[in-house]
gemmi code that builds the backbone of each chain (N, CA, C; Angstrom):
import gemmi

chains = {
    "A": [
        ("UNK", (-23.126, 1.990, 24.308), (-24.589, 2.018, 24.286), (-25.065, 1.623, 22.889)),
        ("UNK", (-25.539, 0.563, 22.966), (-26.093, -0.120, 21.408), (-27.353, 0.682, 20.943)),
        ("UNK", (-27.178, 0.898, 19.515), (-28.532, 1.628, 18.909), (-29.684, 0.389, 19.229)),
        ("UNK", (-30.274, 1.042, 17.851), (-31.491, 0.269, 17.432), (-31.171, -1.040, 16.230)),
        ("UNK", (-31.206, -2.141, 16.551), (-30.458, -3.485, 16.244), (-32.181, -3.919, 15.333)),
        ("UNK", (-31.531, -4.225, 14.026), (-32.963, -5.388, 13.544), (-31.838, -6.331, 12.930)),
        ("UNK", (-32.919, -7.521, 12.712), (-32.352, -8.467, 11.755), (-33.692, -9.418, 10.959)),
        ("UNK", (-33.493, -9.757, 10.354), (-31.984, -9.864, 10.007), (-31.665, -9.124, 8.897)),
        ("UNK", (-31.134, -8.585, 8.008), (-30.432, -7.578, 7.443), (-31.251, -7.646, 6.119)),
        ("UNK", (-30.903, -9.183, 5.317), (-31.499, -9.156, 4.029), (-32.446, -10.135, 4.610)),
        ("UNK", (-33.538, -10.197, 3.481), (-34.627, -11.370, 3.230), (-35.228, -11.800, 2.131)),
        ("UNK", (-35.494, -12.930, 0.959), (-36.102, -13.278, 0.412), (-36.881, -13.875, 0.811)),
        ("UNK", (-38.388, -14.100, -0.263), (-39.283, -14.563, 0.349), (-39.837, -14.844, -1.614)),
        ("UNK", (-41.072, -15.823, -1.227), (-41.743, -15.954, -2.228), (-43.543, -15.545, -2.198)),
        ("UNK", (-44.301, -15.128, -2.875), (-45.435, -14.778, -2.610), (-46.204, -15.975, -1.900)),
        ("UNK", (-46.945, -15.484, -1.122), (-47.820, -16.180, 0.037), (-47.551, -16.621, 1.265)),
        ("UNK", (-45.900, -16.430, 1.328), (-44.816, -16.655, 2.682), (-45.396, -15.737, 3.448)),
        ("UNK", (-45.070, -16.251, 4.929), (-44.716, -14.987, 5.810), (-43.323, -14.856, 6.384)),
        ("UNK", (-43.484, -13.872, 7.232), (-42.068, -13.458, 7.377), (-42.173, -12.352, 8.546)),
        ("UNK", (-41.477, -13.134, 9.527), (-40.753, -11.925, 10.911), (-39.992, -11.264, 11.119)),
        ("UNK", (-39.783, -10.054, 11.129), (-38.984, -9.389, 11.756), (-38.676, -9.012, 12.779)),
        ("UNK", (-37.298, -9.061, 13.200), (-36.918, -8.644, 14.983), (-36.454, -6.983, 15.272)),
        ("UNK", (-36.625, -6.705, 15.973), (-35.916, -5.367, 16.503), (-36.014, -5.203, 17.957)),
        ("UNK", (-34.421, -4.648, 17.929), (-34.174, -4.265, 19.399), (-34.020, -3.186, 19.665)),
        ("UNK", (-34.865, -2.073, 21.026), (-34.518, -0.384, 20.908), (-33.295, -0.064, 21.592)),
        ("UNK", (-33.311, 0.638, 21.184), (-32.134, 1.739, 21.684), (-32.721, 1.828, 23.360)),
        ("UNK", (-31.506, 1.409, 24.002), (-31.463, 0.949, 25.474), (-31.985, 2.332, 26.494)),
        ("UNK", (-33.238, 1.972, 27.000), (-33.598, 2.898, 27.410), (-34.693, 3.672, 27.036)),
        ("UNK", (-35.187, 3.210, 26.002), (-36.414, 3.356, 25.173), (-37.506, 1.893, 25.190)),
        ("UNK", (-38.445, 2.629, 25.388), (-39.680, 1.933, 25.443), (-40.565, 2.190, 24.484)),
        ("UNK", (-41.004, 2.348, 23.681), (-41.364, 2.657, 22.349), (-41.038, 2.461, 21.162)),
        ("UNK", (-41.363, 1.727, 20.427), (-41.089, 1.154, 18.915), (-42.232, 1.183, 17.691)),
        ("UNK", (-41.371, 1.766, 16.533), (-42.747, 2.328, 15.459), (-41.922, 1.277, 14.607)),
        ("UNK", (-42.826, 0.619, 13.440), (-42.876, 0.270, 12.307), (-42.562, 0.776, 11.317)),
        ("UNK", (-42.038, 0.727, 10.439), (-42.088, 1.601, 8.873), (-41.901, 0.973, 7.728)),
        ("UNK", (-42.479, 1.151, 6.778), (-42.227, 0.399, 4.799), (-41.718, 1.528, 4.445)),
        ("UNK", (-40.669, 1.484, 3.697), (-39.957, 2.369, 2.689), (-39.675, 2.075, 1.467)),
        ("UNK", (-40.727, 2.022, 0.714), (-40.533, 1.486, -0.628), (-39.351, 2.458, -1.246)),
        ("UNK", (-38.637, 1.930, -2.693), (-37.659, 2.916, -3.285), (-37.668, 3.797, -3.678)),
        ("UNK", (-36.989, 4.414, -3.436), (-37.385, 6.239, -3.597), (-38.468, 6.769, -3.298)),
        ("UNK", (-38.736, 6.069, -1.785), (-40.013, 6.635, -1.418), (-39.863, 7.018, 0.156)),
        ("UNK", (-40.388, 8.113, 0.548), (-40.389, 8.312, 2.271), (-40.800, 6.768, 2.966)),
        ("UNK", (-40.893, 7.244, 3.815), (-41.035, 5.838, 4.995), (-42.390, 5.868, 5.598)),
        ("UNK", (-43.061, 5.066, 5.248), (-44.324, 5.276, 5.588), (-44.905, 4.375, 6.841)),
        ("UNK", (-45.342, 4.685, 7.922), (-45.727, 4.148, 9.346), (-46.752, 3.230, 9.048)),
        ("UNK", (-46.165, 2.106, 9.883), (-46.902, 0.719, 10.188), (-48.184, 0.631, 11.170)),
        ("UNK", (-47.018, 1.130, 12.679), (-47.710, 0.891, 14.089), (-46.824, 1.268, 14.820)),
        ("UNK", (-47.313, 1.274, 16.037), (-46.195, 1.536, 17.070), (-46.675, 0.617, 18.119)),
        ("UNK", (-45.515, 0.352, 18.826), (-45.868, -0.272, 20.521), (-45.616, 0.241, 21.523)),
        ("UNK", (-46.199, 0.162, 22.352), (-45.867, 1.300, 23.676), (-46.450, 0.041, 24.653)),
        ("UNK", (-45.887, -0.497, 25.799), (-46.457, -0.921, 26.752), (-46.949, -2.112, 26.065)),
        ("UNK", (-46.592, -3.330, 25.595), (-46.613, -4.377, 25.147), (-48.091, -4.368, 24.102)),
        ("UNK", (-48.487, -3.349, 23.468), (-50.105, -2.705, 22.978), (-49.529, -1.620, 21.709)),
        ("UNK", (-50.564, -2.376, 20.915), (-50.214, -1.632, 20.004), (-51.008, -0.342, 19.717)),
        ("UNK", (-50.895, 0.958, 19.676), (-51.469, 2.329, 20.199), (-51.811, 3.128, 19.201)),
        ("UNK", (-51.115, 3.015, 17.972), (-51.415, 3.705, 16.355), (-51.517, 3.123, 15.724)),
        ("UNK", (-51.720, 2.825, 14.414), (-51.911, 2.203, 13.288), (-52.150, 2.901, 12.222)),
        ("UNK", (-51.232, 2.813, 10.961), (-51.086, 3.251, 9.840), (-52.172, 2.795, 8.617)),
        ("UNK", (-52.220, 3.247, 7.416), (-53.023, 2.359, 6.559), (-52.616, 1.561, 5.357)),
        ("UNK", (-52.222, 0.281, 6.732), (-51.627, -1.022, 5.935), (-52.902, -2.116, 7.251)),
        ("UNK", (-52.723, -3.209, 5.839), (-53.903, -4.409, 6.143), (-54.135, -4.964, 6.889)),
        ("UNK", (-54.749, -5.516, 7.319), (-54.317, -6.947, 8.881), (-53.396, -7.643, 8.626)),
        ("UNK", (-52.817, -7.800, 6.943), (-51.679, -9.137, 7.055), (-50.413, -8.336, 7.683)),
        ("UNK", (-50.585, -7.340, 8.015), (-49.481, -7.096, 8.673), (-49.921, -6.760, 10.700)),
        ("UNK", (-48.941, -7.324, 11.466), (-49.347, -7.374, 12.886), (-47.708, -7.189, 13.629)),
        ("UNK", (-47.800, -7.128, 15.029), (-46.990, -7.045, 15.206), (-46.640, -7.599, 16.651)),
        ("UNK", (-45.732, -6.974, 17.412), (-45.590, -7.641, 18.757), (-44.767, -6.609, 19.291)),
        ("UNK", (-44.447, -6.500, 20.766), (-43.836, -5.916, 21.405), (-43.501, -6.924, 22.806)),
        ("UNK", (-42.294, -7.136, 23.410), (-42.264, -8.292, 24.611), (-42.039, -7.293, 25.869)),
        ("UNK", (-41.498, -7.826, 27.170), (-41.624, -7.106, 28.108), (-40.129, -6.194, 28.139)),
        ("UNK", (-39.258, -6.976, 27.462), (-37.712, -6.316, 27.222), (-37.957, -5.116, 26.011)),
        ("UNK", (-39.466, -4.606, 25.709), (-39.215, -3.779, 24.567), (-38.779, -4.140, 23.211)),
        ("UNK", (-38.079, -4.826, 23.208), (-38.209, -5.356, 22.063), (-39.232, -6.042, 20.748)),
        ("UNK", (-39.457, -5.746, 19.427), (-40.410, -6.130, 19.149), (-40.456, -7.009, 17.695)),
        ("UNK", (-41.426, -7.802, 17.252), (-41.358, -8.165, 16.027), (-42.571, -7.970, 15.073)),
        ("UNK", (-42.292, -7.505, 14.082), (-43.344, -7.536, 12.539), (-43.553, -8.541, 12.043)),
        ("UNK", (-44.593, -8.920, 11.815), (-45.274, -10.159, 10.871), (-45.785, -9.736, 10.005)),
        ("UNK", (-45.558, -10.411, 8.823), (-46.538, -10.043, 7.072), (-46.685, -11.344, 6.751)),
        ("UNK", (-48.208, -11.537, 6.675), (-48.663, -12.711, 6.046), (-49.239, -13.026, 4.778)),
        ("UNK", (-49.470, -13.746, 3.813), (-49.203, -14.049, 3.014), (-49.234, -12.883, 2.005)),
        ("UNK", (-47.464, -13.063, 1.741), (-46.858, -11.786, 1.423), (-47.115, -11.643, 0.108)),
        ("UNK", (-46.972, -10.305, -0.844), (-47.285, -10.019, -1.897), (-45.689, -9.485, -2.746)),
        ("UNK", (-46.120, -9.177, -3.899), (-45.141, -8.792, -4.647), (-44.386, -7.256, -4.467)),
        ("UNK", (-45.659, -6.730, -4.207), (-45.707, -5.005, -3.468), (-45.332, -4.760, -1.638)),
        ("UNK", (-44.932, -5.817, -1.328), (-44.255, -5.755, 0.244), (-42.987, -5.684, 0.155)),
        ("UNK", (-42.484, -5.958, -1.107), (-40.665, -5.455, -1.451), (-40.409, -4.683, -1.183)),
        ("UNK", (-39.744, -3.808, 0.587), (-38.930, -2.840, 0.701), (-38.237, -3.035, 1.863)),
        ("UNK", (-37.574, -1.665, 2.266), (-36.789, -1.751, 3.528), (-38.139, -1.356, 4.411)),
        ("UNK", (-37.436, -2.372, 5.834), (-38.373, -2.253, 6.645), (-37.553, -2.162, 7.809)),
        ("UNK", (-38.112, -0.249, 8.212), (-37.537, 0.250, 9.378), (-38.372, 0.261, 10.822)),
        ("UNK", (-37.035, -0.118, 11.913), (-38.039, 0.086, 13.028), (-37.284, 1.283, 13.542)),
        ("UNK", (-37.739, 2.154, 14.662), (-37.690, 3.054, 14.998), (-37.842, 3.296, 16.780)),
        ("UNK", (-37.266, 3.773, 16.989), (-37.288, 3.626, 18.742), (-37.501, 5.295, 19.411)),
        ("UNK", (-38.258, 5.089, 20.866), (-38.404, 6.571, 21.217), (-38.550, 6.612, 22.710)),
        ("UNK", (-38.712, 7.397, 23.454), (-39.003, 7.199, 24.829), (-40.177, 7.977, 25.063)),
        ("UNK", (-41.127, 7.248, 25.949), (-42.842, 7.734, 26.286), (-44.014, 7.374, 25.502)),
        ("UNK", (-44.415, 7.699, 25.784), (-46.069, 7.343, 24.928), (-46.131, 8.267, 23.766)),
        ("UNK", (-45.794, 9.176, 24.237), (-45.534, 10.785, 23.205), (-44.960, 9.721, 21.745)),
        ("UNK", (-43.950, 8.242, 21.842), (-43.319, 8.292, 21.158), (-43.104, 9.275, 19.550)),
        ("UNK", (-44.025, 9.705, 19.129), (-43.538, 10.133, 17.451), (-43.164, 11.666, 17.748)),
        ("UNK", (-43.738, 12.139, 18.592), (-43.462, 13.366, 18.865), (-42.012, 13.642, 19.129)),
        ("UNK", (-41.394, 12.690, 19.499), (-39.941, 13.061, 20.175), (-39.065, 11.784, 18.994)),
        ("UNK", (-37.957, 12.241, 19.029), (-36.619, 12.290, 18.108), (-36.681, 10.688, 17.897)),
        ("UNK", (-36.826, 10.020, 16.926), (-36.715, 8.421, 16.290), (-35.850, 8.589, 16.349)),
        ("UNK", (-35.260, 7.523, 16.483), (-33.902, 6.296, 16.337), (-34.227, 5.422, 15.672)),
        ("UNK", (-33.751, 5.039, 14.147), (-33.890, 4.175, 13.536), (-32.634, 3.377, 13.551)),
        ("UNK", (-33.322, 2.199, 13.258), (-32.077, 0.852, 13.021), (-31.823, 0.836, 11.725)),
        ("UNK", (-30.748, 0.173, 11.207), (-30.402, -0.153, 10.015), (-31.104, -0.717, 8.460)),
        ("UNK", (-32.447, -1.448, 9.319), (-33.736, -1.403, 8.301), (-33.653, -3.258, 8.025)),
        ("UNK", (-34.467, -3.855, 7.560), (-34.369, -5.227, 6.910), (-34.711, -5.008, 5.390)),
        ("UNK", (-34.283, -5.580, 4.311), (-34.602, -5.368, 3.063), (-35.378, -6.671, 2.741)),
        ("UNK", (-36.432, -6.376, 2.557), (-37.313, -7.447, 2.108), (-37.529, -7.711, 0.814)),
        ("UNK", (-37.241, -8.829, 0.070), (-37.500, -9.247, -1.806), (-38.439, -10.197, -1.453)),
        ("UNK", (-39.836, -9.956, -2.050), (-40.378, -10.925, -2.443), (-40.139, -11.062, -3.358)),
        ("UNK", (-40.253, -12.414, -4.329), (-39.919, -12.790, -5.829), (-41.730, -13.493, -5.540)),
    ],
    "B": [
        ("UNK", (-56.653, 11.324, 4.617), (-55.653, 11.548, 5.360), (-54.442, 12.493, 5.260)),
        ("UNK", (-53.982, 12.915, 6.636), (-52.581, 13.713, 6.322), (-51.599, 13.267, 5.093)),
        ("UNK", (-51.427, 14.564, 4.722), (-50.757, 14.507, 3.627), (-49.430, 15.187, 3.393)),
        ("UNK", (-48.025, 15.021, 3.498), (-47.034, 16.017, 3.425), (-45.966, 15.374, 2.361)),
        ("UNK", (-46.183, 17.086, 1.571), (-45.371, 17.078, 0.634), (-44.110, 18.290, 0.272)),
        ("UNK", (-43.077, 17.302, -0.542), (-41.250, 18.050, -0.242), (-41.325, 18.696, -1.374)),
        ("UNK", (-41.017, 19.478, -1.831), (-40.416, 19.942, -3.075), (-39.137, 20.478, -3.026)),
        ("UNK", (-37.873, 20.749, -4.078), (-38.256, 19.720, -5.169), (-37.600, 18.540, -4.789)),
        ("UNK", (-38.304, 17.411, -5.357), (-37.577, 15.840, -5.602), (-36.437, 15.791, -5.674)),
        ("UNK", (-35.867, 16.404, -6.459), (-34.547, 16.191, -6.953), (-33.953, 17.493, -6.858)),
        ("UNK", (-32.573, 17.879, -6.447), (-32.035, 18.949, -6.141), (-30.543, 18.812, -6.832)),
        ("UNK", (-29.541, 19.149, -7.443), (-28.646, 18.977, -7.884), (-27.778, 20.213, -7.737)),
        ("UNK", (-27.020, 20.489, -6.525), (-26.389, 21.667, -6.292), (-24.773, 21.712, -6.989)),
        ("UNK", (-24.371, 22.584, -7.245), (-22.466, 22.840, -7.227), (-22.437, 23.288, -5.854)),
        ("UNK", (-21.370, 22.313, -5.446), (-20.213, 22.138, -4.353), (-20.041, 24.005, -4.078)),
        ("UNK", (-20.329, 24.013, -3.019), (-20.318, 25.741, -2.115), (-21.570, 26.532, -2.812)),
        ("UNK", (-22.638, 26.045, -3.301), (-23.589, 27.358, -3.854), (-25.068, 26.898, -2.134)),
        ("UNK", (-25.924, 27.293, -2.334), (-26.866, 27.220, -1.281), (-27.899, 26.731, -1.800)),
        ("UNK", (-28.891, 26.188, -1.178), (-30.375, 25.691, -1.440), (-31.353, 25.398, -0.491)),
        ("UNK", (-32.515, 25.777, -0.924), (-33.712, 25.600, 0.038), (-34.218, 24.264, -0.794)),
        ("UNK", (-35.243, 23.432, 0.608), (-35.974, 22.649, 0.209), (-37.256, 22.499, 1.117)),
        ("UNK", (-38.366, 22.657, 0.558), (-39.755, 22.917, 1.117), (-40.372, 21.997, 1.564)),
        ("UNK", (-41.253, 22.022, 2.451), (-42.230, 20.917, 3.099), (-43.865, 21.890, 3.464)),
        ("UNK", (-44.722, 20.719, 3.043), (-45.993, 21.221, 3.007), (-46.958, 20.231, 3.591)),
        ("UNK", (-47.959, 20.874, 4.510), (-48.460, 19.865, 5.305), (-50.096, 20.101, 4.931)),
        ("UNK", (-51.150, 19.233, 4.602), (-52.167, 19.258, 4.569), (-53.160, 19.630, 5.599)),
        ("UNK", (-52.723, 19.424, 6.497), (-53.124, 19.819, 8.111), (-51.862, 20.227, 8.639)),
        ("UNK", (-52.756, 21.052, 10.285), (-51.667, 22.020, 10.605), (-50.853, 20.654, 12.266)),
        ("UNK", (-50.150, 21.379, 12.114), (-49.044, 20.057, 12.728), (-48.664, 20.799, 14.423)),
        ("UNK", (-48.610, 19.239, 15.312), (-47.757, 19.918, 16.198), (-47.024, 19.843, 16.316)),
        ("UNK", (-46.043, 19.187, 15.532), (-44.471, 19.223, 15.693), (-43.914, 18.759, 14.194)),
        ("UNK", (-42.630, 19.313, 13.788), (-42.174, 18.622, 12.363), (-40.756, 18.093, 12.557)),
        ("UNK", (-40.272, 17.246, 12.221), (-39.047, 16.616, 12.167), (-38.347, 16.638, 10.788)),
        ("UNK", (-37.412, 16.521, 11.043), (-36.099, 16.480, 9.668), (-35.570, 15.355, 10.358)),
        ("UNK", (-34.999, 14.598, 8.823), (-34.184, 13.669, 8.783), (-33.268, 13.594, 7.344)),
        ("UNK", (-32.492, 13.300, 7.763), (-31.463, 12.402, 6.598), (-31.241, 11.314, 6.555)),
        ("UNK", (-30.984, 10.828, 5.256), (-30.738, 9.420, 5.092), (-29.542, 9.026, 3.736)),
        ("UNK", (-28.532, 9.005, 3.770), (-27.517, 8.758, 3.010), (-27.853, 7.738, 2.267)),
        ("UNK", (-26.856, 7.462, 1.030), (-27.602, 6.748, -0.087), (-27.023, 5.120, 1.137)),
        ("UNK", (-27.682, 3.871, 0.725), (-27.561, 2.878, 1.251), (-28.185, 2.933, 2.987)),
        ("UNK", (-28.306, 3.876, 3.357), (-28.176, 4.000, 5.108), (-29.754, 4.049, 5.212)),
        ("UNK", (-29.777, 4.729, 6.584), (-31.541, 4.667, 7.559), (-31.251, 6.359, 7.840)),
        ("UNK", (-32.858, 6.599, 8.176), (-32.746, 8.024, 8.045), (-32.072, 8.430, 9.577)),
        ("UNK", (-31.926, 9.472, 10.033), (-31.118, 9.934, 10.826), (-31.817, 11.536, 11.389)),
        ("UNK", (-31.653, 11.332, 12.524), (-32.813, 13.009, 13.241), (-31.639, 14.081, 13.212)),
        ("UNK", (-32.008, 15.071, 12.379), (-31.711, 15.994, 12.493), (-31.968, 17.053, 13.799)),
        ("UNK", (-33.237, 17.330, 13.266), (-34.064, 18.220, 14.197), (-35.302, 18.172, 14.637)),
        ("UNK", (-36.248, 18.512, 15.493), (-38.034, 19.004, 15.796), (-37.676, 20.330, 15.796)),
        ("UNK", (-38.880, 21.050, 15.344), (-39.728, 21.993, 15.022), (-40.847, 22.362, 15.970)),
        ("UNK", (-41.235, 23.090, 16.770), (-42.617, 22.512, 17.843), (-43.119, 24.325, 17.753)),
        ("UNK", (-42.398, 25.163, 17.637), (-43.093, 26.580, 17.730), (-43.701, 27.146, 16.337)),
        ("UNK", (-44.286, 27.843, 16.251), (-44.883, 28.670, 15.431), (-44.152, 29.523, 15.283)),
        ("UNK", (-43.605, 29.857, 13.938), (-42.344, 30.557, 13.435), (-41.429, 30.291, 14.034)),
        ("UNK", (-40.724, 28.836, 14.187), (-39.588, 28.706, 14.893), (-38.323, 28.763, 13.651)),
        ("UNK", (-37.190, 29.008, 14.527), (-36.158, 28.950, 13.304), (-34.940, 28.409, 13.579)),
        ("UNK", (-34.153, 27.345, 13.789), (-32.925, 26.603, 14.119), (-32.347, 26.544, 13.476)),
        ("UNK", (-30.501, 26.666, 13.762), (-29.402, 26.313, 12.655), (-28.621, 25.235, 13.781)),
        ("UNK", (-28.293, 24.744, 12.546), (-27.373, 23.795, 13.012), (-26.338, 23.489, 11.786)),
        ("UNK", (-25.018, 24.422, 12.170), (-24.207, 25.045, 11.567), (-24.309, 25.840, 10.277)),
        ("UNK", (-24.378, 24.767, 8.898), (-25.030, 25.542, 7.753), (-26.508, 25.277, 7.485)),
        ("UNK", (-26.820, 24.566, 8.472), (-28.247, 24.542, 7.882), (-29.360, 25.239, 8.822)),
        ("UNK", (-30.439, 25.377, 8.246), (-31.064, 26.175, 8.938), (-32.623, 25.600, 8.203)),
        ("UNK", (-33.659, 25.808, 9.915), (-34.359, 25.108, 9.384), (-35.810, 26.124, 10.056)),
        ("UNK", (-36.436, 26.065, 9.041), (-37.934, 26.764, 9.700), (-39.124, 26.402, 9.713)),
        ("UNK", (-40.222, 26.675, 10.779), (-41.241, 25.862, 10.911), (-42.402, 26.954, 10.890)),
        ("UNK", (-43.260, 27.028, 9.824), (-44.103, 28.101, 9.049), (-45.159, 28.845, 10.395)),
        ("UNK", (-45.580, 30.288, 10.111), (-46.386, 30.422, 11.101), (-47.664, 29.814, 11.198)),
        ("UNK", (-47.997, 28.929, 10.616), (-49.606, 28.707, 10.419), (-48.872, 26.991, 10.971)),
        ("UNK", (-47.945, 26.349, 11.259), (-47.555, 24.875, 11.414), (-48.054, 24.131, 10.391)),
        ("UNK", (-47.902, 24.371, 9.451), (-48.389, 23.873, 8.223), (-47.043, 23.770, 7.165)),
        ("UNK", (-46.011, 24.468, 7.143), (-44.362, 24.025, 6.222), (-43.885, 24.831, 6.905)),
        ("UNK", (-42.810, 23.754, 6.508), (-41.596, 24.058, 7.466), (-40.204, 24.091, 5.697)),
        ("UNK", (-39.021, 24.752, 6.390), (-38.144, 24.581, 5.217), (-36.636, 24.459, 6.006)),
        ("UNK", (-35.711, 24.027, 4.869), (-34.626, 23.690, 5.233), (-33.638, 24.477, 4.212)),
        ("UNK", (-32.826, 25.359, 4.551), (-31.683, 25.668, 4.208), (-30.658, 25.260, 4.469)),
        ("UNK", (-29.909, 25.005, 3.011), (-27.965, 24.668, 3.275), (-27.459, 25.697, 2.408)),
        ("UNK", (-26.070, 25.829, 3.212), (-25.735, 26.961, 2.567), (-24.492, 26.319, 2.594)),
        ("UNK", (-23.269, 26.876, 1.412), (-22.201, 26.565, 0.954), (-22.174, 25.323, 0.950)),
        ("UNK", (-22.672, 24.575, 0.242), (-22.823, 22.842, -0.051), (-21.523, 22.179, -0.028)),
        ("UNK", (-21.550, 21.171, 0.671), (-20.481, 20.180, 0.680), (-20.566, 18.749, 0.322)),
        ("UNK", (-19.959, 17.941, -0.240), (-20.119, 16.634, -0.806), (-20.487, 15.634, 0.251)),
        ("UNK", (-20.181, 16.256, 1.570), (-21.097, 15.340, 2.855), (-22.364, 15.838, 2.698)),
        ("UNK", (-22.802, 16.432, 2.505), (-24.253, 17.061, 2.447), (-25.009, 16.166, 1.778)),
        ("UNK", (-24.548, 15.285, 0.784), (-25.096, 14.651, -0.175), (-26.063, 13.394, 0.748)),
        ("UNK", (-27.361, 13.087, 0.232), (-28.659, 12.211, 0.659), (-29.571, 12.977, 0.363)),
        ("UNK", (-30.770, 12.247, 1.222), (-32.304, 12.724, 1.071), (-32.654, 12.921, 2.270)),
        ("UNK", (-33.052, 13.918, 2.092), (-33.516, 15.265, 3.028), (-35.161, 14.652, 3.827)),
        ("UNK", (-35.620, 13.926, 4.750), (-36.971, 14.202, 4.789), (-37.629, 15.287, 5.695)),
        ("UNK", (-38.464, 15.506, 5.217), (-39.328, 16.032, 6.627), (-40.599, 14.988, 7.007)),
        ("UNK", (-41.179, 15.076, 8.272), (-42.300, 14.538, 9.340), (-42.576, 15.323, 9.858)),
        ("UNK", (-44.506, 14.553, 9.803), (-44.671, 15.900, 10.887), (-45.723, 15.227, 11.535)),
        ("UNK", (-45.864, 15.287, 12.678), (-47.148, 14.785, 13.666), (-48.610, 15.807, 13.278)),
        ("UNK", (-49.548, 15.479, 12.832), (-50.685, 15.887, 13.344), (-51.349, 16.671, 14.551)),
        ("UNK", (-52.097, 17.809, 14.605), (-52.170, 18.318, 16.096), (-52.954, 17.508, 16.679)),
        ("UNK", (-53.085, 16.930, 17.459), (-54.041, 15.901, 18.638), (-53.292, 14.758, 18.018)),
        ("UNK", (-52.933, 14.368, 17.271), (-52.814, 13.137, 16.739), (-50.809, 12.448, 17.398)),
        ("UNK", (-50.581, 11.286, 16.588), (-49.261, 10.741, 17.407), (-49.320, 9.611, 16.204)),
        ("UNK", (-49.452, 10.166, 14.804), (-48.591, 9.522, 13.863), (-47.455, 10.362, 13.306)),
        ("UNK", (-46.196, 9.421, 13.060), (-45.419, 10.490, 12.034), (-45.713, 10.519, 10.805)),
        ("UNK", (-46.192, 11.421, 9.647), (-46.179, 10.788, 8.381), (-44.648, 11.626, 7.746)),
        ("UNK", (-43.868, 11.355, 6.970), (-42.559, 11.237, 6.291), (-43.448, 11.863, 4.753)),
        ("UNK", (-42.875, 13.054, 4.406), (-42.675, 13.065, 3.094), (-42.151, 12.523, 2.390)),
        ("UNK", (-42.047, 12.830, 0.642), (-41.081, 12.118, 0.189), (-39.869, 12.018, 0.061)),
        ("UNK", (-39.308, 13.240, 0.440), (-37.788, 13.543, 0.572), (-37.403, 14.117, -0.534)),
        ("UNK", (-36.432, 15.032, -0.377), (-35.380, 15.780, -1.160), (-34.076, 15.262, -1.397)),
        ("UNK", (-33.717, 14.387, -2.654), (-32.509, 13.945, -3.077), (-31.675, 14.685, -3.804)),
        ("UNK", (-30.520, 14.819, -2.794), (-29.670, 16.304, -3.187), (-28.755, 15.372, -3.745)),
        ("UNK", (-28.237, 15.917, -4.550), (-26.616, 15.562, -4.863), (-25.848, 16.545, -5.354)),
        ("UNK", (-24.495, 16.529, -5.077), (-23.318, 17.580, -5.128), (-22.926, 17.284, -6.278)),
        ("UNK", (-22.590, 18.281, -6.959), (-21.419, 18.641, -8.143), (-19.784, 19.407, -7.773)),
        ("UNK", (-18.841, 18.568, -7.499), (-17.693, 19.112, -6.858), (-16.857, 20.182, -8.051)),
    ],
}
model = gemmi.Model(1)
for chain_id, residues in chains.items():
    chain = gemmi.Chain(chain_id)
    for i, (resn, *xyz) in enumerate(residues, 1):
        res = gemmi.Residue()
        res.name, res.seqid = resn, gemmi.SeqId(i, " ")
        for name, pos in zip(("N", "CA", "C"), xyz):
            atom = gemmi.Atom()
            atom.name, atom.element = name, gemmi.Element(name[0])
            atom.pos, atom.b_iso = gemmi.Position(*pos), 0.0
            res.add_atom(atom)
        chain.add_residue(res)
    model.add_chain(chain)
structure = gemmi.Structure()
structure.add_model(model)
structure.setup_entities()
């Protein structure tokens, strides 16, 4: 039974790029949250998707959006990226609408460098 | 906005002594989560919290969720060099269905 899969693992980028991220949930889960984890810092919530719709929202900008497809699976977009978007970026998986209420599954994270 | 905060930051135990680490919530919560996250790794679910004065172990650790749902705390006892990461706590909002993540408790062992 495969976890929660992102990729791609590392990323550089230069300011004003954008940049996607993929994630796949933990099989059997329908629910996927967002997260920035700057260094040495907790993990702070993006969004979540539930039902191809995005249902929460954290307080980060419009350049950031996202997606969810019908396989659950979903991707993050950051548009024209900044110097301060440098971190790991976790997705998180759950089952129900409830998602945050009940036990995350995080994936391995993408590490994002802007230069 | 919700606000939750760990104390302390930094924890630096000897190998077999015990330690608490605190969580404090600006609003009162309906549920709190623990996680770990090893140095290099993604955080990892420990536990939820959902009662008013609840109290769970899970082996040496032990974890409590305040009567007012407002902090919760985490005990380890006889420290081990696996023990070593950062501790977070989360906690949902009552009506609400964000997690917010403190900042975490970075323990490290002295063998």
């Amino acid at each position: 039974d495969a976890g929660v899969t992102q990729s791609p693992t590392h990323l550089i980028k230069t300011r004003g790029q954008q940049v996607t991220l993929r994630c796949s949930p933990k099989s059997g889960h329908d629910t996927v949250s967002w997260y920035q984890q700057a260094l040495g810092q907790g993990p702070q919530f993006i969004f979540q998707y539930y039902e191809e719709e995005e249902r929460q929202r954290g307080n980060f900008p419009d350049r950031f959006s996202g997606h969810q497809f019908p396989n659950y699976s979903s991707e993050l977009n950051v548009n024209a990226l900044l110097l301060g978007d440098s971190a790991l970026y976790l997705c998180a998986s759950s089952f129900g609408i409830a998602g945050v209420s009940n036990e995350q599954f995080f994936g391995p994270g993408t590490r994002l460098t802007v230069l | 906005g919700q606000q939750v905060m760990q104390i302390p930051q930094y924890q630096h135990v000897q190998e077999g002594e015990d330690f608490t680490t605190y969580c404090n919530s600006s609003t009162t919560l309906s549920n709190i989560q623990w996680y770990k996250q090893r140095p290099g790794g993604h955080p990892v679910f420990l536990i939820q919290l959902v009662k008013s004065g609840e109290v769970k172990k899970q082996k040496r650790l032990t974890f409590q969720f305040g009567e007012a749902k407002k902090n919760s705390s985490l005990h380890i006892t006889a420290t081990q060099t696996t023990d070593v990461g950062t501790y977070f706590c989360a906690g949902v909002k009552a009506a609400g269905n964000k997690l917010t993540f403190g900042g975490g408790t970075r323990v490290l062992v002295k063998p």
